[in-house]
N, C-alpha and C positions, 0 to 999 in steps of 0.2 A: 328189672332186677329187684326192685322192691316188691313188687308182688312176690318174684323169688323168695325173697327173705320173708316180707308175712307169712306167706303161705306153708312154708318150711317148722317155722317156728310156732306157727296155728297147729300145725299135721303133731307135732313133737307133744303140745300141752295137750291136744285131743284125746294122744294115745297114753301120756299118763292119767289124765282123769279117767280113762277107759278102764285102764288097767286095773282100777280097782274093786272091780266088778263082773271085769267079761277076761275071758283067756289071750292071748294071743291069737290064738286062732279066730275066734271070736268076731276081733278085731279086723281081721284081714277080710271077713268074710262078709262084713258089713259095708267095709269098704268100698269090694266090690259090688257089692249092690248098688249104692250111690254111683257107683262108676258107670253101669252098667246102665242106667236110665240118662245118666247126662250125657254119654256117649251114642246111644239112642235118638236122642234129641237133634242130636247136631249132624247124626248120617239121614236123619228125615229130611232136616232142612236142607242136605245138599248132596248125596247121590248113595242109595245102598249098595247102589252096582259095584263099588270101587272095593268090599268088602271081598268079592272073589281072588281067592290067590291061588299061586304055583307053591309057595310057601311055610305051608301049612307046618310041616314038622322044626322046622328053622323059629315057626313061631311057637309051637309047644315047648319048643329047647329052654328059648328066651323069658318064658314066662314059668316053667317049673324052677331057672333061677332068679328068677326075679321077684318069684314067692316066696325062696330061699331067703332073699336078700330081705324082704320087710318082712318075716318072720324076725330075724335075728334084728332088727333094729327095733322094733317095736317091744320086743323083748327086752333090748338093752335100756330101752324108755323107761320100762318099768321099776328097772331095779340098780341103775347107775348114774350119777349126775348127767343132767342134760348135755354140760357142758364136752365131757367125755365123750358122750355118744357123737356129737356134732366132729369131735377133732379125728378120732377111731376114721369116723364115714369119709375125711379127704385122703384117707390110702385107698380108694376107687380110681383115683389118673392112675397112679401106680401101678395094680393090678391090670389097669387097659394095656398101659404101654405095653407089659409082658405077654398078656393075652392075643393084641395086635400082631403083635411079631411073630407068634406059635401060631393063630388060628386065619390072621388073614394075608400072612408074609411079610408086616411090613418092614421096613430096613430097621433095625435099632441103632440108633443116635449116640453119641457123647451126652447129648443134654437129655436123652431120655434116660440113659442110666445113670447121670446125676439126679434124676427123678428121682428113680428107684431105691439110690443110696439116703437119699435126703428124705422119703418117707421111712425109709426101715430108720432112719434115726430119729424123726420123730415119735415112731411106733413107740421106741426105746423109752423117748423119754416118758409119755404117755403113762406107759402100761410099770414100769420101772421092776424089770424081772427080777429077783434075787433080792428088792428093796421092799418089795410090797407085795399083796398075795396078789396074783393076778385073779380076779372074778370070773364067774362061768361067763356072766354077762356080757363083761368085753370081752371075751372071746368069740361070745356069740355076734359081737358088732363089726368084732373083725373079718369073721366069715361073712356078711351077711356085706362088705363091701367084695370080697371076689366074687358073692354071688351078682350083686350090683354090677362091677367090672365085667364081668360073663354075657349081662345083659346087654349090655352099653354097647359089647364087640359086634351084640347079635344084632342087634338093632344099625347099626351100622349098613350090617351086610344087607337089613330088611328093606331100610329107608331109600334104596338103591333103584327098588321095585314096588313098593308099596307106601299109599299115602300115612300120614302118619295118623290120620281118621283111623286106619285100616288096622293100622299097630295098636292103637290104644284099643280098636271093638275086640281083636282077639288078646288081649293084656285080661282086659274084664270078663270077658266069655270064657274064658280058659281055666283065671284067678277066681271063678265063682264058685262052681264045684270044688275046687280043690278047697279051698275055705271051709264049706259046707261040710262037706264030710270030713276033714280034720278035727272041726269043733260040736261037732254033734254029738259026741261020745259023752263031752264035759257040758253040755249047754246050760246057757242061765239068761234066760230072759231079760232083756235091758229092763230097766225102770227106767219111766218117764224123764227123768232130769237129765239121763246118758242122749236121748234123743238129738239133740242139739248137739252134743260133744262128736256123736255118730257123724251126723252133715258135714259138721267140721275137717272130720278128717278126711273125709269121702269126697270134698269139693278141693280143698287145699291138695290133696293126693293126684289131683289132675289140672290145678291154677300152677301150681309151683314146677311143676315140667313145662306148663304152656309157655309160663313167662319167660324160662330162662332159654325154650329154647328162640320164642321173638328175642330175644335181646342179643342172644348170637346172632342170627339173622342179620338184628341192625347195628352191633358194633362189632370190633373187632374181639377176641379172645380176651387178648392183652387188657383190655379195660374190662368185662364183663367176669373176667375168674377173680379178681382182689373184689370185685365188690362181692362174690360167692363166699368169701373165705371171712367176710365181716360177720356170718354169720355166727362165727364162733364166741367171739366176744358178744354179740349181742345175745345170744344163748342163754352164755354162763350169766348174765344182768338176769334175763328172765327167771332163772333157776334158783338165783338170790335171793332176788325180791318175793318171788310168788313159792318158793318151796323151800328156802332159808338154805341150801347147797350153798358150801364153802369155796370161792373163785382159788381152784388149784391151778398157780401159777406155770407148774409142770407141763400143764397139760394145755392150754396157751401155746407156751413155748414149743410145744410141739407141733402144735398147730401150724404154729409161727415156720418150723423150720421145713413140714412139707407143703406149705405156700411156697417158699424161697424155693426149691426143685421145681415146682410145678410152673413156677412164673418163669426159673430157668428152662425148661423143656420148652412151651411156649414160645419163647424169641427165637429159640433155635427152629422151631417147626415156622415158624415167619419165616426167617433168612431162607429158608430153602426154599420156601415158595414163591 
């Protein structure tokens, strides 16, 4: 889980220094490149066979929103305190729990629709409608967790039948083109100094899924989501320090109160099992 949190909070600083130079799209398409040689690497070293699938459209679904989803978060990098984006991104349990129910049947809970309740009221406090102008931005962070939540369901149903080698080679293969020709229209040539901010995002965009999903692996839920959720506070420190962003208590708080659903849904999906 600490590689989670570096890697999270690496991917976050990458894509604002990025920002200031290359598109969003840009971004994403770069990404994938890095993605695409390290993921390479690792089906050399142990079997390309596993790369065939039944699949195939289930994994175009998953990755058209899963480009949706770091579009809209990379974008929110750009132009809203870090710490905001980090709080926005935990209404993704939310959006699964509803997605679950609608796309793979499963039962809806008491504690998952105190999820539900307990992110729409962090949302609230967050975003603070009728208080404050809502930004295009966090709107686009907000979408950019359904498309996340969208992903998560698919992948669910993928990892059922396919290695997760296999999910990440078409994540990159798919996410590469679509990259490419999004930002070709606007393109701007990195200068040397972005090179290094490019790796960054491109290695931390496939450490920070490995770690967190070994650490489920090896601990329970219950211990491995609060320390997931520490990275908001530790966020909003880097956003201080390194970009002078003002610690909104708000949004903390909000933080604070879709942790408190989400750790509720959690015990409740234990007892049953």
């Amino acid at each position: 889980m600490s590689g989670t949190l570096v890697s999270f909070m690496a991917m976050a600083v990458g894509g604002r220094e990025l920002s200031g130079q290359l598109s969003t799209f840009q971004i994403l398409f770069f990404r994938s490149v890095i993605g695409v040689l390290i993921v390479g690497f690792f089906l050399g070293c142990s079997n390309w066979r596993q790369i065939f699938t039944r699949n195939l459209q289930v994994h175009v679904l998953r990755n058209i929103s899963h480009f949706g989803g770091q579009f809209g978060w990379f974008y929110g990098i750009a132009f809203i305190p870090l710490a905001e984006v980090f709080a926005l991104e935990f209404t993704v349990p939310v959006w699964t729990a509803v997605l679950a129910t609608v796309l793979l049947k499963e039962q809806i809970s008491r504690t998952r629709v105190a999820a539900i309740v307990f992110g729409v009221l962090g949302v609230f406090l967050i975003l603070r409608p009728g208080l404050a102008v809502i930004s295009p931005a966090a709107l686009a962070v907000l979408g950019s967790a359904f498309c996340y939540a969208l992903s998560h369901t698919l992948t669910r149903r993928l990892a059922l039948v396919d290695t997760p080698l296999t999910i990440l080679f078409y994540m990159t293969i798919i996410q590469l083109p679509m990259g490419f020709v999004t930002s070709i229209f606007d393109w701007t040539t990195p200068s040397l100094p972005m090179l290094p901010w490019i790796i960054v995002v491109g290695v931390a965009a496939l450490s920070g899924h490995y770690c967190m999903a070994r650490a489920l692996a090896i601990a329970d839920a219950t211990v491995v989501v609060p320390m997931d959720f520490l990275r908001l506070p530790l966020i909003a420190a880097v956003g201080f320090l390194f970009y002078g962003e003002s610690l909104d208590w708000l949004v903390l708080a909000g933080g604070a109160v879709m942790f408190t659903g989400n750790f509720i849904n959690i015990q409740g999906e234990k007892k049953r099992t």
